[in-house]
C-alpha positions as CSV (number, residue, x, y, z in Angstrom):
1,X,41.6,-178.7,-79.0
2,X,44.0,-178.1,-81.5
3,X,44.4,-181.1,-84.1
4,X,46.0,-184.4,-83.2
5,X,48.4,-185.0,-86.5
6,X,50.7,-181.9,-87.2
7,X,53.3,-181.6,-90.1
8,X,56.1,-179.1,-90.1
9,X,56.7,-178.6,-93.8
10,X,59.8,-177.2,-95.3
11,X,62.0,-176.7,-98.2
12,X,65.0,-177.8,-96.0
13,X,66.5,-181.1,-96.4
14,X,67.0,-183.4,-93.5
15,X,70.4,-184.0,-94.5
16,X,71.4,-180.7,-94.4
17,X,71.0,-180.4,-90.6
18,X,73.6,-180.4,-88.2
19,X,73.7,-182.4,-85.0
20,X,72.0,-179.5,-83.3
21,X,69.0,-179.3,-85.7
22,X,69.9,-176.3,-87.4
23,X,70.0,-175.7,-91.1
24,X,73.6,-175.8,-92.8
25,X,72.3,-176.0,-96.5
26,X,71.8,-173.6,-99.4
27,X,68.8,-172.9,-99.4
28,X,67.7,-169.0,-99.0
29,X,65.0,-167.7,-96.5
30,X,62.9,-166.5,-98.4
31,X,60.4,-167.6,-101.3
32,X,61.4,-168.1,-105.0
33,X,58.5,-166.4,-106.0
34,X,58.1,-169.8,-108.5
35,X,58.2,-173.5,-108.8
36,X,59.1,-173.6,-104.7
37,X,56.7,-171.7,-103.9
38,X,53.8,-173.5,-105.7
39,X,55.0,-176.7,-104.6
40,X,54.2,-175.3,-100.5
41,X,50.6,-174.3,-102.0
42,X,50.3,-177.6,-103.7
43,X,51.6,-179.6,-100.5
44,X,49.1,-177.4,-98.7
45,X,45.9,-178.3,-101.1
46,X,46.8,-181.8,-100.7
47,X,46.9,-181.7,-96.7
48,X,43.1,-179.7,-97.1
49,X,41.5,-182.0,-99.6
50,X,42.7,-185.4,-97.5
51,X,41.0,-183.0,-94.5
52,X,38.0,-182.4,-96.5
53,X,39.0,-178.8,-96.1
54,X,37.3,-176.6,-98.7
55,X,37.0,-173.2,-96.4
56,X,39.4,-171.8,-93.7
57,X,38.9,-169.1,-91.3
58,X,41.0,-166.3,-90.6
59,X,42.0,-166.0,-87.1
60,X,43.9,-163.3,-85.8
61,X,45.0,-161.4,-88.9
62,X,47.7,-158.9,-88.9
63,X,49.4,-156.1,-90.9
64,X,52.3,-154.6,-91.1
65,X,52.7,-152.0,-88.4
66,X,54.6,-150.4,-85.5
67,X,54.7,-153.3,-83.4
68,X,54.2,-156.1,-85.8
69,X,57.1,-158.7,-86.0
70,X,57.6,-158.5,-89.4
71,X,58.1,-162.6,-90.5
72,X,61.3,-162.6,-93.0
73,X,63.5,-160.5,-94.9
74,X,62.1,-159.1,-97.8
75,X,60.7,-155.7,-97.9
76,X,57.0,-155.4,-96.9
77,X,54.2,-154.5,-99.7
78,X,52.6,-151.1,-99.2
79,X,49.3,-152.9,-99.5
80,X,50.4,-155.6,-97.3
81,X,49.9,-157.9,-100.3
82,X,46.4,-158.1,-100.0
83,X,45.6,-155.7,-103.4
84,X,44.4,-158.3,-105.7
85,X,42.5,-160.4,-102.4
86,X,40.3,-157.2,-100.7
87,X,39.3,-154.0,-100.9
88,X,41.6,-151.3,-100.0
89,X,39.8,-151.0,-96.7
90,X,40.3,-154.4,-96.2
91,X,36.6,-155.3,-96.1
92,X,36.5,-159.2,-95.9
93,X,39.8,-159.7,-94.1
94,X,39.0,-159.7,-90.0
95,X,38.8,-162.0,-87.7
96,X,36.4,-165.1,-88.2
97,X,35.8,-164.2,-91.5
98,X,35.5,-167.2,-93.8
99,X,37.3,-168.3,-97.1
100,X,37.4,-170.4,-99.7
101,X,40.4,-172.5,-100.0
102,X,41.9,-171.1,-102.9
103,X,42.0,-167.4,-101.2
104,X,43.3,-169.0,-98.5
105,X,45.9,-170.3,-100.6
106,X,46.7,-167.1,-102.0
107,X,47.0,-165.7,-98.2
108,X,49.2,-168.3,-97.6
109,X,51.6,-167.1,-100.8
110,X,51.4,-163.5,-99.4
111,X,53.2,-164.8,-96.1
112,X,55.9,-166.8,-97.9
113,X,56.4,-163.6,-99.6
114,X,56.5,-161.3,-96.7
115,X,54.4,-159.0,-98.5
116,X,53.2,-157.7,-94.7
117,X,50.3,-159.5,-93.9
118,X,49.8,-162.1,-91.5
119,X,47.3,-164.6,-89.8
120,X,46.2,-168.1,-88.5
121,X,43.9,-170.6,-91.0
122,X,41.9,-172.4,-89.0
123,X,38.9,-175.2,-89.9
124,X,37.6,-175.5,-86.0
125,X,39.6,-178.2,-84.7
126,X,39.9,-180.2,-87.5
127,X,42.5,-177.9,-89.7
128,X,45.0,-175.6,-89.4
129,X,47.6,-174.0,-91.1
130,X,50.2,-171.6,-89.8
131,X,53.3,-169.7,-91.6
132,X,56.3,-169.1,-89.8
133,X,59.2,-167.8,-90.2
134,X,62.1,-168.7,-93.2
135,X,59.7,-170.4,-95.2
136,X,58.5,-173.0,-92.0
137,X,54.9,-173.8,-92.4
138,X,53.0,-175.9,-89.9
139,X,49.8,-177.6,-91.1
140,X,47.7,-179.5,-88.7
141,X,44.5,-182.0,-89.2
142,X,42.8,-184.8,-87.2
143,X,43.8,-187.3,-89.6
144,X,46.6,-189.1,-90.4
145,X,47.2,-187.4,-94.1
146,X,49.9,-189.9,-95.4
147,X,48.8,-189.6,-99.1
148,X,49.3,-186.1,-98.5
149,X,52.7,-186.6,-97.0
150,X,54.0,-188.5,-99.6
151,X,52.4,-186.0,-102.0
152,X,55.0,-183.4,-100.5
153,X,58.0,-185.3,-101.0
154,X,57.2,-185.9,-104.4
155,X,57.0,-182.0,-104.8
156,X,60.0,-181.8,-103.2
157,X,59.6,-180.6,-100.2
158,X,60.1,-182.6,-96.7
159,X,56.6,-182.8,-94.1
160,X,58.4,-183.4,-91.0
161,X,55.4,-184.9,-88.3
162,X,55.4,-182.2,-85.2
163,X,53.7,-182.5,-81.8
164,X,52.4,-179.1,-82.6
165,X,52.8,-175.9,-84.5
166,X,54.9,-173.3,-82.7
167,X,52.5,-170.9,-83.9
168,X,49.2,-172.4,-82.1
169,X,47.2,-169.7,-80.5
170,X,47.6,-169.2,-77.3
171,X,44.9,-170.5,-74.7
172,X,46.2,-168.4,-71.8
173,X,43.7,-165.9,-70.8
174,X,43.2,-163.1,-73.4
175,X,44.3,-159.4,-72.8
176,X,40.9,-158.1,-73.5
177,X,38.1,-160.1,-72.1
178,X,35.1,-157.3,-72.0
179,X,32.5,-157.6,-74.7
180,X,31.2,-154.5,-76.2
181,X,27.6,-155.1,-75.7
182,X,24.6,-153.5,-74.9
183,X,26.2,-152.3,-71.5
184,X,29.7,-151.1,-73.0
185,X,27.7,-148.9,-75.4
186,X,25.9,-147.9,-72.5
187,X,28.5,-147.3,-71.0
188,X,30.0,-144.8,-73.8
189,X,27.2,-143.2,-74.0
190,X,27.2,-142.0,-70.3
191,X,31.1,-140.5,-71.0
192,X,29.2,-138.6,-74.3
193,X,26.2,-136.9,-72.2
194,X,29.2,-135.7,-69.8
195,X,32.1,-135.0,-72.5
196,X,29.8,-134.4,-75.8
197,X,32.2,-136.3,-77.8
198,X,34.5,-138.6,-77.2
199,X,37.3,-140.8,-79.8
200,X,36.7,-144.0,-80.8
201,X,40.3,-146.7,-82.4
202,X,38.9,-149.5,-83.9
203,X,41.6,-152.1,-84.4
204,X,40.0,-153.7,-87.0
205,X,42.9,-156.2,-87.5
206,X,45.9,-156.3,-85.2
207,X,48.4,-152.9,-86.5
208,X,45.8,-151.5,-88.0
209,X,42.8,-148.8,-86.8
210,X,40.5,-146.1,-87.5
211,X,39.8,-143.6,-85.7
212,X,36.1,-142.0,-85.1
213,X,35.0,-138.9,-83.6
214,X,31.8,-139.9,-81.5
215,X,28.6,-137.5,-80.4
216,X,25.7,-138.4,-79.3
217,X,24.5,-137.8,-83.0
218,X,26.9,-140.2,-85.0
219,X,27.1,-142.7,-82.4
220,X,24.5,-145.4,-84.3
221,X,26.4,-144.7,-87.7
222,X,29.9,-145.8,-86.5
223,X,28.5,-148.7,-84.4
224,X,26.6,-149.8,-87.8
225,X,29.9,-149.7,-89.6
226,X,32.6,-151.4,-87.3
227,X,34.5,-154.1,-88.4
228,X,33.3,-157.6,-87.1
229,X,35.4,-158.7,-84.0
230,X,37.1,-155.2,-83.8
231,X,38.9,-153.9,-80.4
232,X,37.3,-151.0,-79.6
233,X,39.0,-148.3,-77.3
234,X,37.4,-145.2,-76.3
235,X,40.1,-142.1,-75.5
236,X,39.4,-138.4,-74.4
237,X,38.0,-136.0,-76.8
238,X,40.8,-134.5,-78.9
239,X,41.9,-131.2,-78.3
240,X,41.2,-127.9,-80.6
241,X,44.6,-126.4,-79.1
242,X,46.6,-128.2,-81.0
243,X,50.0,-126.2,-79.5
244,X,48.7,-127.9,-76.1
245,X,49.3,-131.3,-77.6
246,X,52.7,-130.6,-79.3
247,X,53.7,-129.4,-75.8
248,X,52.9,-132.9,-74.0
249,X,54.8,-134.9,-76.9
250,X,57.7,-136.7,-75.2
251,X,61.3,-135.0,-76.0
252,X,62.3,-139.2,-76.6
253,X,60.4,-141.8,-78.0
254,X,57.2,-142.4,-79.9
255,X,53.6,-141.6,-79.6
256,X,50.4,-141.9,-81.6
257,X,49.4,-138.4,-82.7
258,X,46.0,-138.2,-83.9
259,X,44.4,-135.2,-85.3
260,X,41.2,-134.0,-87.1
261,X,41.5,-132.2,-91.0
262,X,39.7,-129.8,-91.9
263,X,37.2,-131.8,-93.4
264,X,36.5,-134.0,-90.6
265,X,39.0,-136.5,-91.4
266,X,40.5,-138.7,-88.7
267,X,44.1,-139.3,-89.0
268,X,46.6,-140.7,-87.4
269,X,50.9,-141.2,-87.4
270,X,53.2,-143.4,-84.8
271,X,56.0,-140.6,-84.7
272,X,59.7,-140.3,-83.0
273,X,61.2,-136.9,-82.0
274,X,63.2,-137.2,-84.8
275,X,59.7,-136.4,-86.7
276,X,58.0,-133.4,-84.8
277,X,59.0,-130.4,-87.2
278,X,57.3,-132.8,-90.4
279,X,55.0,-133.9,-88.3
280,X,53.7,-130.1,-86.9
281,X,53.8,-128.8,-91.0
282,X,51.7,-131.8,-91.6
283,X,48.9,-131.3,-88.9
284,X,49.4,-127.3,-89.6
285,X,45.5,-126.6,-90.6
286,X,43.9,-129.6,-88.0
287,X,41.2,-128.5,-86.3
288,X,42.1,-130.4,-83.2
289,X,44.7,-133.6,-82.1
290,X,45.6,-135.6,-79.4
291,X,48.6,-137.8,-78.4
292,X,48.4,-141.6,-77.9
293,X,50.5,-143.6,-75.8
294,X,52.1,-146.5,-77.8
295,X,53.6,-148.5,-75.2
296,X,51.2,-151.2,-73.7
297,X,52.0,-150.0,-70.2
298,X,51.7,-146.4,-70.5
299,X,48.0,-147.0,-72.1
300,X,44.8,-145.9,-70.0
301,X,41.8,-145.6,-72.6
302,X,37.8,-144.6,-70.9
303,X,36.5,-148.1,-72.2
304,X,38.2,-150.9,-74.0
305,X,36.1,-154.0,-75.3
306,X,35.9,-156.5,-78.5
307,X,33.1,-156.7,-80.6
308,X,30.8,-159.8,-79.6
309,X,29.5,-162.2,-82.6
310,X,25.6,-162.0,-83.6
311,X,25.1,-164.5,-80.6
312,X,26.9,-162.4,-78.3
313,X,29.8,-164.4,-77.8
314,X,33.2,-163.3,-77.5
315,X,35.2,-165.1,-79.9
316,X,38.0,-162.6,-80.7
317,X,41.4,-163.3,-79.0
318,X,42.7,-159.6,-78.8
């Protein structure tokens, strides 16, 4: 259950409304990059520490990417403004991982900036914060909070009590429901003692994947080093005539074109027909590719599945 005593907080004065609801004022959309903006992490410490909050999980984290709804108006951060929080692989930043507050605080000034990344705080049922759009940022608790309330308008800033966040997760029925346990990996390896290799997206957070090359040789490595709570989709082999695939590519539209370096390297581009003659001097030396449906629809993958927790449960809502 999601908690019982939500607060919509915003740098928007009441007054400022019009009889409809929407905002008439001044104010811009988008962060002031200073005493604003410190104010929402201050409000946001206050609302944790009358929780008893001192770590947050990440649910659902997101980066910048095809078909990520970018939240704002400001121009995204090639790192997805998470250079000075995790590696540049993003170890440390997936689903269920945990946080202290302060990083979570710091994630939380990365989406007031629109610097790209995205996700859900989350304390179990007892705290939650979500950011919004235009600076709207909904934080949730089982208690009442007043003192944290008050604290808000004395920074400034207005905590308007909500029934609930727009920006709950949803409880309908996931897309992805399979587990990738013992029996999906069984299952894989059955399509690699038939098709001797077979390639393996990991969307290690939502926008985002890697792509692996599996044989029956490396198949324990990449399992070893999957991201916790990954999606995990299982395609064809690609294909060593690399002509062949240019030849399928849709004369409108985008696809995912993935292709192998010379080195062994994985790659992979979302590409319009405006992009095939950069795209083909790009992928001139591959030693083999493939083409990628990007529409939800017009995907059929071998095997699709989430990584379980340790206990075997599915947590991950892909």
């Amino acid at each position: 259950m999601p908690p019982s005593f939500v607060h919509r907080i915003t740098k928007y004065d009441p007054a400022d409304r019009d009889e409809h609801g929407h905002y008439t004022g001044a104010e811009e959309a988008v962060s002031d990059h200073g005493p604003v903006e410190a104010a929402y992490l201050a409000a946001i410490a206050a609302f944790a520490e009358a929780s008893g909050i001192e770590r947050l999980e990440i649910r659902e984290p997101a980066v910048t990417g095809f078909v990520f709804v970018h939240f704002g108006v400001e121009p995204s951060d090639a790192g997805h403004g998470l250079g000075d929080l995790f590696p540049p692989d993003l170890a440390g930043y997936h689903d269920g991982a945990e946080v202290s507050l302060p990083v979570a605080l710091e994630l939380i000034r990365v989406m007031l900036r629109d610097q790209g990344a995205w996700c859900r705080l989350e304390a179990g049922d007892v705290f939650t914060v979500h950011v919004g759009w235009d600076q709207y940022v909904y934080v949730g608790s089982d208690r009442l909070c007043v003192d944290a309330a008050a604290r808000t308008r004395e920074l400034g800033l207005f905590p308007n009590p909500m029934a609930t966040s727009l920006y709950a997760a949803e409880l309908e029925e996931p897309d992805v429901t399979e587990a990738a346990d013992e029996g999906f990996w069984a299952r894989v390896r059955t399509a690699l003692a038939s098709q001797k290799a077979v390639l393996l997206e990991e969307g290690y957070v939502r926008n985002a994947a890697r792509f692996h090359r599996l044989t029956p040789q490396n198949l324990d490595a990449v399992r070893t080093g999957l991201n916790p709570r990954a999606l995990l989709t299982v395609w064809p082999d690609l294909n060593p005539d690399v002509r062949a695939v240019f030849a399928t590519l849709p004369e409108d539209g985008s696809t995912e074109f993935v292709w192998e370096t010379q080195d062994g390297t994985i790659r992979h581009a979302v590409v319009d027909d405006t992009e095939y003659q950069e795209l083909a001097t790009l992928v001139v030396d591959s030693r083999a590719a493939c083409a990628l449906p990007v529409y939800l629809d017009e995907r059929h993958p071998l095997l699709c599945a989430a990584l379980p927790d340790n206990d075997g449960v599915l947590r991950a809502r892909w």
